[in-house]
C-alpha positions in Angstrom: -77.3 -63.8 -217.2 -79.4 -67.1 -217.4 -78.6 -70.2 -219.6 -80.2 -69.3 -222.5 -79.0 -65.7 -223.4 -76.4 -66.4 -226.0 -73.5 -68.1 -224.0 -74.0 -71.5 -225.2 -73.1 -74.4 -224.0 -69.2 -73.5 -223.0 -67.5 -73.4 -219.4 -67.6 -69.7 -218.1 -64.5 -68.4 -216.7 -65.0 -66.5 -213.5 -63.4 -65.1 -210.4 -65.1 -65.2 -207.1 -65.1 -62.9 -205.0 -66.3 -62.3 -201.1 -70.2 -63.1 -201.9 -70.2 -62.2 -205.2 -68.5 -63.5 -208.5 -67.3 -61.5 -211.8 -67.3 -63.2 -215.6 -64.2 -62.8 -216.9 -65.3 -65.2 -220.3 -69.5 -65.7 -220.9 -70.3 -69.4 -220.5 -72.8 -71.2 -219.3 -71.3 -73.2 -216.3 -68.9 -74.0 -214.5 -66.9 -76.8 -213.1 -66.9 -78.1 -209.8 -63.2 -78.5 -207.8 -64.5 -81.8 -206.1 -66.8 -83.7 -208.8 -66.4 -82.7 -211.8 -70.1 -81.5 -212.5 -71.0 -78.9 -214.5 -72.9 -76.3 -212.9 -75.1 -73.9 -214.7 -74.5 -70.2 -213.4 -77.9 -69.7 -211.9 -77.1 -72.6 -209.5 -73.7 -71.6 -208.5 -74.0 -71.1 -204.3 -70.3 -72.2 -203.5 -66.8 -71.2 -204.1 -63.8 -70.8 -202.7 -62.3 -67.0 -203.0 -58.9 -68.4 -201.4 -58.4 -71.4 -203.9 -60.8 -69.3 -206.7 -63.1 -73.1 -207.4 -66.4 -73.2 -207.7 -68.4 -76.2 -205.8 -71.9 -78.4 -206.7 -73.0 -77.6 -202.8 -72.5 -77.1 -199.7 -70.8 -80.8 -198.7 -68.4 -80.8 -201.8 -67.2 -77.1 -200.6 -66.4 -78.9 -196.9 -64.4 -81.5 -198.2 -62.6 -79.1 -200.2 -61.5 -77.0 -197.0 -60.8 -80.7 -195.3 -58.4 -81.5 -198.3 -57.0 -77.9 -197.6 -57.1 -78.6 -194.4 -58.1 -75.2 -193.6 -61.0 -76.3 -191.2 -60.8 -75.2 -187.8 -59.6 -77.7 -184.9 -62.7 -79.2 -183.0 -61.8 -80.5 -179.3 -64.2 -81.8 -177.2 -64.2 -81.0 -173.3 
């Protein structure tokens, strides 16, 4: 579905899955977890399956899992 078949301008509802996402409610965008910003449907790359949020990119997803803190532990040698 693209922005202009009949949605309008509304927030979709959606679940996300592993690599893939299902519409529960036609919209047009999304919200992302970390900014705010709406993000059209055709743009959405990022989400979390775990926390079910949609992100702008790839850095607001990472700060997500730091505020999660589900990052793994980095040690140096």
């Amino acid at each position: 579905m693209n922005r202009f078949e009949g949605s309008g301008h509304r927030e979709a509802r959606i679940r996300y899955l592993d690599g893939d996402y299902q519409i529960l409610t036609a919209g047009s965008y999304v919200v992302c977890a970390m900014t705010g910003n709406h993000i059209p449907l055709d743009e959405l790359r990022y989400w979390s399956v775990a926390r079910q949020e949609p992100y702008v990119d790839a850095a607001a997803s990472f700060e997500a899992d730091k505020r999660a803190g589900v990052l793994p532990n980095q040690s140096r040698n």
